[in-house]
MARVEX-289360 format. One line per 4 residues: number of its first residue (from 1); for each residue x, y negated, z of C-alpha. Coordinates in steps of 0.1 Angstrom, whole numbers. Layout:
N
NUM) X,Y,Z ~ ...
//
This chain:
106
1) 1019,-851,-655 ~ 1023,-885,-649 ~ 1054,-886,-629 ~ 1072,-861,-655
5) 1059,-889,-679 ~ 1074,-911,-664 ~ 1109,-895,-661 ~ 1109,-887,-698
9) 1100,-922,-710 ~ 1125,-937,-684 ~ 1155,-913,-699 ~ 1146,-919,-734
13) 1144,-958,-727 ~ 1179,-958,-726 ~ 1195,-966,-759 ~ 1218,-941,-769
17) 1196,-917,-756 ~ 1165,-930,-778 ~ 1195,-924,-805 ~ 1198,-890,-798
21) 1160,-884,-794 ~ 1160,-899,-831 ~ 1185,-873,-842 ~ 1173,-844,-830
25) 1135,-854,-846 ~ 1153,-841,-876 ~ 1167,-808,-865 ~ 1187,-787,-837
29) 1217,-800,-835 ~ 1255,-792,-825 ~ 1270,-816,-794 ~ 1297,-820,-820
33) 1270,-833,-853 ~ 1253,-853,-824 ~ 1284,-868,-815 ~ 1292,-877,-855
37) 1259,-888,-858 ~ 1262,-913,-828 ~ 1297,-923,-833 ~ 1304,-919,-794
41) 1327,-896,-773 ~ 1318,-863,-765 ~ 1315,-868,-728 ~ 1294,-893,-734
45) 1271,-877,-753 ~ 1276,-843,-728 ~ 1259,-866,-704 ~ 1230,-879,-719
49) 1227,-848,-735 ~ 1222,-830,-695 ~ 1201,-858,-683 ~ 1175,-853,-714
53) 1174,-815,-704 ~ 1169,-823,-670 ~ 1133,-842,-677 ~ 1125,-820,-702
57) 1129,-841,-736 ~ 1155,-812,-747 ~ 1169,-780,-744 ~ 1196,-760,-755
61) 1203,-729,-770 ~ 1239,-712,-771 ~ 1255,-701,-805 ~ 1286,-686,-807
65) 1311,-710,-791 ~ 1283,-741,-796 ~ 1256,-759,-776 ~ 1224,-766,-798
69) 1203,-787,-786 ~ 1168,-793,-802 ~ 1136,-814,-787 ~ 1111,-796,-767
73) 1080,-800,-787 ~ 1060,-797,-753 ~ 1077,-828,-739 ~ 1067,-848,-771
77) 1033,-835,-768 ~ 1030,-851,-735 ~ 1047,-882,-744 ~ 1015,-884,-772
81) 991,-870,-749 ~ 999,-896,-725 ~ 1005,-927,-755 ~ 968,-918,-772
85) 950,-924,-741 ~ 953,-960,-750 ~ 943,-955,-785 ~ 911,-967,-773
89) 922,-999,-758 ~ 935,-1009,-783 ~ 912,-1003,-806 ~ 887,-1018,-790
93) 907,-1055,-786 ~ 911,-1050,-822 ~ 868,-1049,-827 ~ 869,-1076,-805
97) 891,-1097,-820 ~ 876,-1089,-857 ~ 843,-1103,-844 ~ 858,-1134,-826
101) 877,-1141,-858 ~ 837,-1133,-877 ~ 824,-1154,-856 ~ 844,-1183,-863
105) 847,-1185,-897 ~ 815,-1193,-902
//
């Protein structure tokens, strides 16, 4: 898990692909309302688009002469799976600090 973690996070770092993740949070989408929605070329896009499938983050169904491309919700789920593990980290600095600032005030 951790490695296709990794892969996903490292492809969505990238900016315009982050963009596209952004998009697509809102709906399957056309290469062509991605590419109107990003304001980029459509090998560009095309690009980004493959390497995204290719970890996982999306896939793509075929409609008539279209591509639509929608988020696989079991990518995201890892993504979150992998993110809440340091829920607990944090939450614990967070204790900590309260009762350093607590302790100080006084």
């Amino acid at each position: 898990m951790i490695n296709t973690v990794q892969q996903q996070l490292t492809a969505i770092s990238e900016p315009n692909r982050f963009r596209i993740v952004e998009l697509l949070r809102d709906g399957p989408r056309s290469v062509g309302g991605i590419v109107d929605g990003l304001v980029m070329g459509q090998p560009q896009v095309s690009r980004h688009l493959r390497l995204l499938a290719e970890v996982g983050v999306v896939e793509a169904t075929k409609h008539a002469q279209q591509r639509i491309y929608r988020l696989r919700p079991e990518s995201m789920r890892e993504l979150s799976d992998w993110t809440q593990r340091f829920a607990g980290l944090w939450s614990e600095r967070m204790d900590r600090l309260g009762s350093f600032l607590d302790g100080t005030e006084q």
